[in-house]
DSSP file (Angstrom, degrees, kcal/mol; ACC not computed):
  #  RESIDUE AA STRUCTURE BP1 BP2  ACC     N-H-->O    O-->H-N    N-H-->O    O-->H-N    TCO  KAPPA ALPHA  PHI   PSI    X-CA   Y-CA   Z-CA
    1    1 A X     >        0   0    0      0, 0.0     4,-2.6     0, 0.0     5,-0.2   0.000 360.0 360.0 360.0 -29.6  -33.1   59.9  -14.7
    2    2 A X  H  >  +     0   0    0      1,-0.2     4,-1.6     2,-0.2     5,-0.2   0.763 360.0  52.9 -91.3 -38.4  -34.0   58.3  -11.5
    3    3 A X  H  > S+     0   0    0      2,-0.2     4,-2.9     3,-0.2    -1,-0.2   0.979 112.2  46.6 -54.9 -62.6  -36.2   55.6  -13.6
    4    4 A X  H  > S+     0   0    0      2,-0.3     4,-1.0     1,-0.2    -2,-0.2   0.902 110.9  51.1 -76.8 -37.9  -33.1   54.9  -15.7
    5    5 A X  H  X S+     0   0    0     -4,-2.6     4,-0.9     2,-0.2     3,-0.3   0.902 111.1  49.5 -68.5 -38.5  -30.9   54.7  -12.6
    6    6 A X  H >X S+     0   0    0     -4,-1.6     3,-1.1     1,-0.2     4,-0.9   0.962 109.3  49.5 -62.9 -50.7  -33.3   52.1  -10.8
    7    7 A X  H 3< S+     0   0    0     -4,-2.9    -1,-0.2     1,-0.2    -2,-0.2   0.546 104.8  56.6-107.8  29.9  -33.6   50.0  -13.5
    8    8 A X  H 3< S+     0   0    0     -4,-1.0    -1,-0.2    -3,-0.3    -2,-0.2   0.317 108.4  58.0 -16.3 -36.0  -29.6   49.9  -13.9
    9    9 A X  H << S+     0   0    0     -3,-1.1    -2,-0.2    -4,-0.9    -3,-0.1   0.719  73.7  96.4 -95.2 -22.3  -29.7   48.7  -10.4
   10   10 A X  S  < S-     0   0    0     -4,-0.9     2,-0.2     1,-0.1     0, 0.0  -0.338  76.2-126.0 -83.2 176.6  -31.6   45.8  -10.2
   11   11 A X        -     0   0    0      1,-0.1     2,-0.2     0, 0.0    -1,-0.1  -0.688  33.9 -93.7-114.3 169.5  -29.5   43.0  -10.4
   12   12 A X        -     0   0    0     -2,-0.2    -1,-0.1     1,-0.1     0, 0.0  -0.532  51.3 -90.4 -88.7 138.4  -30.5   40.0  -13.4
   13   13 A X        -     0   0    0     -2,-0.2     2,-0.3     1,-0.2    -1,-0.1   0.282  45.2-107.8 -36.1 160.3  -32.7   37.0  -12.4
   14   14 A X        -     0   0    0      1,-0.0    -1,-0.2     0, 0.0     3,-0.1  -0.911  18.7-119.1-101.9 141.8  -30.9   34.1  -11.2
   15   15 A X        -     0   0    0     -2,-0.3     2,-0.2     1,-0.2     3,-0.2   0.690  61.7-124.8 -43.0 -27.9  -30.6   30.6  -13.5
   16   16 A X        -     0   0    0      1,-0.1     4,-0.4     2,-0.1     3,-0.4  -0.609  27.4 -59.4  97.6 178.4  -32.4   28.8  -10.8
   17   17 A X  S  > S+     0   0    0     -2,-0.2     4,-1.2     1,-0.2    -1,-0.1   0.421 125.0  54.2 -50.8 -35.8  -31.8   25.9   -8.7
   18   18 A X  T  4 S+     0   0    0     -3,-0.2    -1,-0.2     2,-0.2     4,-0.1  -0.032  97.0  70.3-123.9  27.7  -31.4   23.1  -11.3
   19   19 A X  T >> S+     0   0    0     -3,-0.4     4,-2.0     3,-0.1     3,-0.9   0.815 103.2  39.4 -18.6 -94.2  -28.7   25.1  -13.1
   20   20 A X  H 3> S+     0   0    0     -4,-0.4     4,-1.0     1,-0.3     3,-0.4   0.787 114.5  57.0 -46.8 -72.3  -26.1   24.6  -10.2
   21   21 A X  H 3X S+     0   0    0     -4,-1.2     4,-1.1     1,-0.3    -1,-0.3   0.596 110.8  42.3 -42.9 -54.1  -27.5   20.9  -10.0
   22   22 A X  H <> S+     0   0    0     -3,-0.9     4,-2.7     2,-0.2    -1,-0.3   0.692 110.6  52.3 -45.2 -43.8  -26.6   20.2  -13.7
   23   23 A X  H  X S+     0   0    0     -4,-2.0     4,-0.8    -3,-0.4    -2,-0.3   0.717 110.4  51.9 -71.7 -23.1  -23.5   21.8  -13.7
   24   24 A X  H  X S+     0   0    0     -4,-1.0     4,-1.9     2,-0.1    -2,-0.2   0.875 105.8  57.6 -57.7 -47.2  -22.8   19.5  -10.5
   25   25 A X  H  X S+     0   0    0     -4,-1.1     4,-0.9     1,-0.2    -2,-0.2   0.944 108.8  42.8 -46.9 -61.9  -23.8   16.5  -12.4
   26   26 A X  H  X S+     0   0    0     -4,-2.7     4,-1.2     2,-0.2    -1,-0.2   0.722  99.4  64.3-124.6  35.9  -21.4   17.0  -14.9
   27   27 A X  H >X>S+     0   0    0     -4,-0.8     4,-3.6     1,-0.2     3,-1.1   0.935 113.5  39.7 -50.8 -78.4  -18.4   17.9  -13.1
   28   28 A X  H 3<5S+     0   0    0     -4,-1.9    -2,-0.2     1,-0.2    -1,-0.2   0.402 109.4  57.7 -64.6  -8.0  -18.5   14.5  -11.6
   29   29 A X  H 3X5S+     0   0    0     -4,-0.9     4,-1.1     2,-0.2    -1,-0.2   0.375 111.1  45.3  29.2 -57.2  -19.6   13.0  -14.8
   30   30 A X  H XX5S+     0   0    0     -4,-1.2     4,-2.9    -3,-1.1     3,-0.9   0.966 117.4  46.9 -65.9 -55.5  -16.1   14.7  -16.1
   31   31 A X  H 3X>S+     0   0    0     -4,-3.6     5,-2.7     1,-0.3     4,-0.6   0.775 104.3  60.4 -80.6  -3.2  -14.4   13.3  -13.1
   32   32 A X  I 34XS+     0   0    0     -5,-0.6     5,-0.6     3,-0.2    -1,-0.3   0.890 108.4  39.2 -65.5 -35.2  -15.7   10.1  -13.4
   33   33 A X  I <<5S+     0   0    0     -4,-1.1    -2,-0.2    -3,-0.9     5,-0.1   0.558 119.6  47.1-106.3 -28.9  -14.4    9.2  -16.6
   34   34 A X  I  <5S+     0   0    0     -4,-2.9    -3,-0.1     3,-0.1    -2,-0.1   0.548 128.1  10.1 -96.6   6.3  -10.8   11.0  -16.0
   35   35 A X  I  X5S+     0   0    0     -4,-0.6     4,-1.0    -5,-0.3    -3,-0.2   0.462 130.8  35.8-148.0 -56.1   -9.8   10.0  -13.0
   36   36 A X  I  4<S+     0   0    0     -5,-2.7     4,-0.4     1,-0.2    -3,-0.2   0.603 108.2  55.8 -86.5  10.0  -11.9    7.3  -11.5
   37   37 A X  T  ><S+     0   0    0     -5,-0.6     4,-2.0    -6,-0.2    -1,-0.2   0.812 108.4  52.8 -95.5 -35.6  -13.0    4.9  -14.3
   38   38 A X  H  > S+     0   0    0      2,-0.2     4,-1.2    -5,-0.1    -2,-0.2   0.646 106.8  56.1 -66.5 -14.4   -9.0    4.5  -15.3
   39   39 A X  H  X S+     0   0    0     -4,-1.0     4,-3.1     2,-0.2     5,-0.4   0.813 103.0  51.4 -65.4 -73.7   -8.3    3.5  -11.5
   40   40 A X  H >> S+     0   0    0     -4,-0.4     3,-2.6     2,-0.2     4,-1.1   0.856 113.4  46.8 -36.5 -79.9  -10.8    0.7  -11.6
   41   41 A X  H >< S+     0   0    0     -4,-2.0     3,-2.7     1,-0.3     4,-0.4   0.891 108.4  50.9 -38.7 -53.7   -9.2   -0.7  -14.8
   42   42 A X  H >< S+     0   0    0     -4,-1.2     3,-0.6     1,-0.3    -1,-0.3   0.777 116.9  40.0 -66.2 -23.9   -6.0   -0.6  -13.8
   43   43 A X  H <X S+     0   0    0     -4,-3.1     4,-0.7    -3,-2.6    -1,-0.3   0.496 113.7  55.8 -90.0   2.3   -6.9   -2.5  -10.3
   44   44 A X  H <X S+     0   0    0     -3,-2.7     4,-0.6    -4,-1.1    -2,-0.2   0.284 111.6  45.3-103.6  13.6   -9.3   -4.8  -12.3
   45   45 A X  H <4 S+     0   0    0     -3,-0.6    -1,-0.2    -4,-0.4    -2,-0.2   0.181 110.7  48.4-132.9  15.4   -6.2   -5.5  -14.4
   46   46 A X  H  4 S+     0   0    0     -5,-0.2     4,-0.4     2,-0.1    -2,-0.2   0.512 111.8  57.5-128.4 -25.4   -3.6   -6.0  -11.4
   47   47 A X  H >X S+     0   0    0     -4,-0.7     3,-2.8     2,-0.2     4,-0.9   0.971 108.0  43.6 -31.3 -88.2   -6.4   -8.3  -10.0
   48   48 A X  H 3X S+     0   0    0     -4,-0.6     4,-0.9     1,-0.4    -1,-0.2   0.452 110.7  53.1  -9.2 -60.9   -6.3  -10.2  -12.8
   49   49 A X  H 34 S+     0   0    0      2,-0.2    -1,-0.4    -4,-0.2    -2,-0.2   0.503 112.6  43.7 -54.1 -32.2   -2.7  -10.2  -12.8
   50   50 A X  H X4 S+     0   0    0     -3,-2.8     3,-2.5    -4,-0.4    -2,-0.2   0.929 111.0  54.4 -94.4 -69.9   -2.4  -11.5   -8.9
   51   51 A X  H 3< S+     0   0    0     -4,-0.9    -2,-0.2     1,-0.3    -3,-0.2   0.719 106.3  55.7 -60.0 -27.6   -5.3  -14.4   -9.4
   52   52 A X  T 3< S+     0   0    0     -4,-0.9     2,-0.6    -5,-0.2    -1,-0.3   0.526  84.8 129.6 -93.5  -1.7   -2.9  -15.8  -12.8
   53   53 A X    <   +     0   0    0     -3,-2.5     2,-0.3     3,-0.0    -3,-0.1  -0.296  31.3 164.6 -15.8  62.2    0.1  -16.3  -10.4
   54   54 A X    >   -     0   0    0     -2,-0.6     3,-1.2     1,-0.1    15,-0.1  -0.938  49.6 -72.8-136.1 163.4    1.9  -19.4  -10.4
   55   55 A X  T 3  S+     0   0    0     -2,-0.3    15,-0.3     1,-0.2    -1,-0.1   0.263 113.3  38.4 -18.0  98.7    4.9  -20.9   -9.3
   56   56 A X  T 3  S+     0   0    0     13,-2.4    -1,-0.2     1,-0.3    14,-0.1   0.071  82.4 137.7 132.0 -43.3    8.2  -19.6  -11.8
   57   57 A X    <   -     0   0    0     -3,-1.2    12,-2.0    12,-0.2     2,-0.4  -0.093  45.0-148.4 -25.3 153.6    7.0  -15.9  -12.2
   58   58 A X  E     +A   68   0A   0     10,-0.2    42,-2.1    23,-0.0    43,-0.5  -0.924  34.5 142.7 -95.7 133.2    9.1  -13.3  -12.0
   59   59 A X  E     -AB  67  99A   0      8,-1.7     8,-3.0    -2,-0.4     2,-0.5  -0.884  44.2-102.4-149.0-175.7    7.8  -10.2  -10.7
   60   60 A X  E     -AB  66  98A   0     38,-4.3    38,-1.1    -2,-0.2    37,-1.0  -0.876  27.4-145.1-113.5 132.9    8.0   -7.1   -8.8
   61   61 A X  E     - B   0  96A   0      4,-2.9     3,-0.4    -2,-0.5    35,-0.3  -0.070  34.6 -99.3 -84.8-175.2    6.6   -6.4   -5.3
   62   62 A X  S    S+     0   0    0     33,-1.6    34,-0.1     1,-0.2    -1,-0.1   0.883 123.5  55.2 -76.1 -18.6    5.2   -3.3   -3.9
   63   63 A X  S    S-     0   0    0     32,-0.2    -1,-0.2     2,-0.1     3,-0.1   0.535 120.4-105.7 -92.3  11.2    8.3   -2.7   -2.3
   64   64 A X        +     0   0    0      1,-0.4     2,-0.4    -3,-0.4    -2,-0.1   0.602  69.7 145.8  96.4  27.2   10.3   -2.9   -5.4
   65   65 A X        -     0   0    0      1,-0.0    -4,-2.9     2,-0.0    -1,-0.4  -0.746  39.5-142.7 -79.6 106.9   11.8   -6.3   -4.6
   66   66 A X  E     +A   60   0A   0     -2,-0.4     2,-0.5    -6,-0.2    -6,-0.2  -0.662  34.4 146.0 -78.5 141.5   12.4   -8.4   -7.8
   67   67 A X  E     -A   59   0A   0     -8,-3.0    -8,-1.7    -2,-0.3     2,-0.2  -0.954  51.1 -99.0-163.8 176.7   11.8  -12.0   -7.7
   68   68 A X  E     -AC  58  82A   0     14,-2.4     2,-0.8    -2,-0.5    14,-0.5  -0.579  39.4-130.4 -92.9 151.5   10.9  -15.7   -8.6
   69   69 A X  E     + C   0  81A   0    -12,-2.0   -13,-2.4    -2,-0.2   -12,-0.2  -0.890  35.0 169.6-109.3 116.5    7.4  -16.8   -7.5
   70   70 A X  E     +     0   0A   0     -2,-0.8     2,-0.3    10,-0.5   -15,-0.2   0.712  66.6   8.0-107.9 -45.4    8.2  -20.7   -5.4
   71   71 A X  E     - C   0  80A   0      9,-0.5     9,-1.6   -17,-0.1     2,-0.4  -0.985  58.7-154.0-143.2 157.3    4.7  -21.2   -3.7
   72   72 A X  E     - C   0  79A   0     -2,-0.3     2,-1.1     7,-0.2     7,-0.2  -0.886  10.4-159.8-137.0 128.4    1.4  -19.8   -3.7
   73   73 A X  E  >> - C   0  78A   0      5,-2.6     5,-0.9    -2,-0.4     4,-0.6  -0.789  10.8-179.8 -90.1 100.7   -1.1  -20.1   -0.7
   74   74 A X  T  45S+     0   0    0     -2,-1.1    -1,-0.2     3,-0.2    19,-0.1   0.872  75.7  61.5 -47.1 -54.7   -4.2  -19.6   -1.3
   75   75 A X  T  45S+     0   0    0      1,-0.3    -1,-0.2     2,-0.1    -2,-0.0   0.936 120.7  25.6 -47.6 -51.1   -5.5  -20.1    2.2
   76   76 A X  T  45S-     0   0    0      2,-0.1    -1,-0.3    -3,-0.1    -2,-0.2   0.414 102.5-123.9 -98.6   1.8   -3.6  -17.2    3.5
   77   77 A X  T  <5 +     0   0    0     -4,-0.6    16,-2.4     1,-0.2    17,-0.3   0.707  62.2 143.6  71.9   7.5   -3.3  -15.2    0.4
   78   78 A X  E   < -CD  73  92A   0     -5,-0.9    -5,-2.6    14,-0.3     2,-0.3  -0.637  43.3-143.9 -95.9 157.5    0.6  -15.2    0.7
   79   79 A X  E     -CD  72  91A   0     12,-2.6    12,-1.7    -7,-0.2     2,-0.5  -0.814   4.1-152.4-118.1 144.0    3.4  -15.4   -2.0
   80   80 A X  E     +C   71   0A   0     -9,-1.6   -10,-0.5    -2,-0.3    -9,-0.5  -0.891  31.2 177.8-106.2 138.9    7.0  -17.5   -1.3
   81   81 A X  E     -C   69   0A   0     -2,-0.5     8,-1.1   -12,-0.2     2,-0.3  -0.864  23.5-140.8-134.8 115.5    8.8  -15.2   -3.8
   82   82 A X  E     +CE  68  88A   0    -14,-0.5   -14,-2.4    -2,-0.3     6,-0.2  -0.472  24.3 172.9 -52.1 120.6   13.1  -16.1   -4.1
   83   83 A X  E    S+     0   0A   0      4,-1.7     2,-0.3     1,-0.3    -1,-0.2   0.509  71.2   7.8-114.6   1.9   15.0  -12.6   -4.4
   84   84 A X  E >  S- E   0  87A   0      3,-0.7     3,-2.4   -16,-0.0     2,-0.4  -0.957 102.3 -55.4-154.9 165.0   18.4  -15.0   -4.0
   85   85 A X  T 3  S-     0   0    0     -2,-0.3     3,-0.1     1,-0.2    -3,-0.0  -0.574 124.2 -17.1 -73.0 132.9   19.8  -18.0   -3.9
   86   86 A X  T 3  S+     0   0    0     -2,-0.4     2,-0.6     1,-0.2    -1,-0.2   0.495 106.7 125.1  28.4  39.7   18.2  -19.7   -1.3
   87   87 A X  E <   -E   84   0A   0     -3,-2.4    -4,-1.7     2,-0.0    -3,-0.7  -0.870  39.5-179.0-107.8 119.0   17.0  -16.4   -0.1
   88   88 A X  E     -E   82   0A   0     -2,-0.6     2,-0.4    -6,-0.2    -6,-0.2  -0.962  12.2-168.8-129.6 149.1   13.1  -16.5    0.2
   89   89 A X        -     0   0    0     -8,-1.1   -10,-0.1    -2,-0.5    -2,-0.0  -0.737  10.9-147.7-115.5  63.2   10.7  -14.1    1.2
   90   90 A X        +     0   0    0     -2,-0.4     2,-0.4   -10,-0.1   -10,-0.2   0.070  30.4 160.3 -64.7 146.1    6.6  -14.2    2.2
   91   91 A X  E     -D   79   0A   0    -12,-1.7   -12,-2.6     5,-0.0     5,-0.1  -0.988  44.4 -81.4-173.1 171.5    4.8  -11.3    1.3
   92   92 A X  E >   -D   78   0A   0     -2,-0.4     3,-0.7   -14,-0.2   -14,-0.3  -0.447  32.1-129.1 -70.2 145.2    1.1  -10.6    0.8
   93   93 A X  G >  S+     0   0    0    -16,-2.4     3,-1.3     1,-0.2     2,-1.1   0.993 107.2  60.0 -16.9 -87.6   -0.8  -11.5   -2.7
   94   94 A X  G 3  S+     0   0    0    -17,-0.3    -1,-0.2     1,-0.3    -2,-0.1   0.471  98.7  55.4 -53.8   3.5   -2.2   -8.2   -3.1
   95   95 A X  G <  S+     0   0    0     -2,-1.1   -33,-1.6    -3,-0.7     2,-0.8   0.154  85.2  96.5-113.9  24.7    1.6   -6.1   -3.1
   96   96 A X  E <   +B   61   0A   0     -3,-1.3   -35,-0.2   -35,-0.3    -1,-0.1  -0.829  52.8 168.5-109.3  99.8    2.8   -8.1   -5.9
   97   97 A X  E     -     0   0A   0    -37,-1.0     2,-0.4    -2,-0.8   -36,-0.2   0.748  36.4  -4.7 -96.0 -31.6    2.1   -6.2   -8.5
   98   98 A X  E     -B   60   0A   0    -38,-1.1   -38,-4.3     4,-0.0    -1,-0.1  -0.996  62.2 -95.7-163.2 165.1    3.6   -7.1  -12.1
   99   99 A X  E  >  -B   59   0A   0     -2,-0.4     4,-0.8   -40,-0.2   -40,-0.2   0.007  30.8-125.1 -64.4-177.7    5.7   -9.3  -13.9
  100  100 A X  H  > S+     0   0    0    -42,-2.1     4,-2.6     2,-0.1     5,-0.2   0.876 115.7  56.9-100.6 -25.9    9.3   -8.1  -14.5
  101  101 A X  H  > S+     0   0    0    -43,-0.5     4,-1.6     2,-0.2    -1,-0.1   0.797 105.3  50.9 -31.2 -44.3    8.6   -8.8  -18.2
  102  102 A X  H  > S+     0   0    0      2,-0.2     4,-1.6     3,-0.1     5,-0.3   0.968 110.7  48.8 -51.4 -78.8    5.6   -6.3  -18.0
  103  103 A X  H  X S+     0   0    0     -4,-0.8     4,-2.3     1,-0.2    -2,-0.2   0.897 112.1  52.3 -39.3 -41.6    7.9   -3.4  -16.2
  104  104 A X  H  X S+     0   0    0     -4,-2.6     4,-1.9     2,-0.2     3,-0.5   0.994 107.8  42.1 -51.8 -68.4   10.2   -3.9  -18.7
  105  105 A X  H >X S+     0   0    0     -4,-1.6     3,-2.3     2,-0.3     4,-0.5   0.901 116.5  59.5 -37.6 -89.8    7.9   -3.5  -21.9
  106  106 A X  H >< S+     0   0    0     -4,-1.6     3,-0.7     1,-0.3    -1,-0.2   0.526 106.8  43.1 -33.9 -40.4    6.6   -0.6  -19.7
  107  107 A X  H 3< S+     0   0    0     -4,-2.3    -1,-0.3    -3,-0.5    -2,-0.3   0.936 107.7  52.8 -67.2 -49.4   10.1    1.3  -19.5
  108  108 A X  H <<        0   0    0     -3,-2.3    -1,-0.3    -4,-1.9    -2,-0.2   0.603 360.0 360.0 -89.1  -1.3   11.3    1.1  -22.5
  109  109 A X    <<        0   0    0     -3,-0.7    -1,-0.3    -4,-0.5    -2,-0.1   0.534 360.0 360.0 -79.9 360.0    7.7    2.8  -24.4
C-alpha cells in the first residue's frame, strides 16, 4: 500500500523548457497577424492617402472637421483646408485622414 501511495504522489514530468517557448512563439505569431499586421495596412493606406493630396479635396481631419483642401506645403507638411466661405484653417498633413467620399462609401456598408 505504501508503494502504491508513493507512486500516486509523484507529480508527472514536466514538457520542458522549449514547450513554453513554442507556445510563446505562437501567441505572438497569433497576435501578429490579428492585431498588428491590419494596423500597418491601414496606416500604410492613410499614408498613401495623405502623400495623393492636392488642391480641391474634400476630406475629413482628425478632429472631425470637413473640408476643401486650397494649398499644400510640403516644406512644413501643412494643409490650408476651407471649412467655409472664406474661412480657412492650417492643420498638420498627418491628421487629415480621408476623403469625405471615402467616409461616405464607409457609412453606408
Amino acid at each position: 500500500m505504501n508503494t502504491a501511495m508513493f507512486l500516486a504522489a509523484q507529480p508527472t514530468q514536466g514538457g520542458g523548457g522549449w514547450q513554453m517557448i513554442v507556445m510563446m512563439v505562437v501567441i505572438f505569431a497569433i497576435m501578429w497577424f490579428l492585431m498588428i499586421r491590419p494596423q500597418q495596412k491601414k496606416q500604410k493606406e492613410i499614408r498613401a492617402f495623405q502623400n495623393a493630396l492636392k488642391a480641391g479635396d474634400t476630406v475629413v481631419t482628425g478632429g472631425g472637421i470637413y473640408g476643401t483642401v486650397k494649398k499644400i506645403d510640403l516644406a512644413t507638411n501643412k494643409v490650408d483646408i476651407e471649412i467655409a466661405h472664406n474661412v480657412v484653417i492650417t492643420v498638420d498633413k498627418g491628421y487629415v485622414f480621408a476623403s469625405v467620399q471615402a467616409s461616405q462609401q464607409g457609412q453606408s456598408k
